[in-house]
Each structure stands twice: as structure tokens, then as C-alpha cells.
C-alpha positions as CSV (number, residue, x, y, z in Angstrom):
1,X,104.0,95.0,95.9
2,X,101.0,95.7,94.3
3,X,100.5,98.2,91.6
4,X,97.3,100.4,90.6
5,X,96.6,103.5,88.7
6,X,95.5,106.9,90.1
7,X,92.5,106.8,88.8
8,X,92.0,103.1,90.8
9,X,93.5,104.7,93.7
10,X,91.1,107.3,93.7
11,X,87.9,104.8,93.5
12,X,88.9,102.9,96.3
13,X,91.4,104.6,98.5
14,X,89.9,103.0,101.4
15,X,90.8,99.6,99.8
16,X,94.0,100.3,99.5
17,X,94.8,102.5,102.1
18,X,94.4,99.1,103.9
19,X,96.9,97.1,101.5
20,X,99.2,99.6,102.4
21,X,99.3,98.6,105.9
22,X,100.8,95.0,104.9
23,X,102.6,96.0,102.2
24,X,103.3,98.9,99.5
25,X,101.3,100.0,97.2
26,X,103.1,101.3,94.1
27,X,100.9,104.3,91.9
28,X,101.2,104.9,88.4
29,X,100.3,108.0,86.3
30,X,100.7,107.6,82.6
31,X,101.6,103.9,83.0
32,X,105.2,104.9,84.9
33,X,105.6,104.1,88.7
34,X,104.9,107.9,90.3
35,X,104.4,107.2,93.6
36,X,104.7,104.3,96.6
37,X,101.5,104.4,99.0
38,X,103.3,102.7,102.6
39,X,102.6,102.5,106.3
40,X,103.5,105.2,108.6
41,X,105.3,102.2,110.8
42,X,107.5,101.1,107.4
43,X,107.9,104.8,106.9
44,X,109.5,105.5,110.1
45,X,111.2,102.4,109.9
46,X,113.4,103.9,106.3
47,X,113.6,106.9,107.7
48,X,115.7,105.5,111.0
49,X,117.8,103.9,108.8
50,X,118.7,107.6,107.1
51,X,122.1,108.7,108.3
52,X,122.6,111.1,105.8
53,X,123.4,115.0,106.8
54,X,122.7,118.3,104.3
55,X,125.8,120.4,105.3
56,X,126.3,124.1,103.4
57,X,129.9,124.5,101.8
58,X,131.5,126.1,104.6
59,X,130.4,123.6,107.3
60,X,131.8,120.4,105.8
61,X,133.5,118.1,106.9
62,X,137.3,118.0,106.0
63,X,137.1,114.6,105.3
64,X,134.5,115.0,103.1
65,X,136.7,118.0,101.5
């Protein structure tokens, strides 16, 4: 994974908007990790994997209970 600053990402976003295709592209702010830059395709890709299910009190589950 490669890792720039904001500032970076903000001179050449083309640049790594690119990167981001083949692989992500983690963001720092402040010198933490604040964000990951990836592909629509790797995106969609996590978010099929997502089984999970927001339920309000009254609606879950009695196994969950």
C-alpha cells in the first residue's frame, strides 16, 4: 500500500488516482493514517462481502436477544 500526505494528494491527485486503481492508497493528515484512496471495483468487491444488517430494538432478532 502506498502512503502520501494530503497535501501530496492534493498536488497530484491524477497520479494517484491512478495508483489507486492497482492498489490502495493510504492518506495521512497530521502524520496518522485518515483515509484509504481505492478502486470503485475493490470497493464493491468489500462491500459484497458485508453481511451485516442495522435492525432497531424492536425488530431484532430473538436470537440475537
Amino acid at each position: 500500500m502506498i502512503t502520501i500526505t494530503a497535501a501530496e494528494l492534493q498536488k497530484k491527485f491524477g497520479r494517484y488516482r491512478e495508483a489507486a486503481i492497482r492498489q490502495p492508497v493510504a492518506i495521512t493528515h497530521h502524520g496518522r493514517d485518515s483515509l484509504v484512496l481505492l478502486s470503485a471495483e475493490e470497493y464493491a468487491r468489500l462491500k459484497s462481502c458485508d453481511d451485516r444488517k442495522a435492525y432497531y430494538a424492536w425488530e431484532l432478532p430473538d436470537d440475537v436477544v
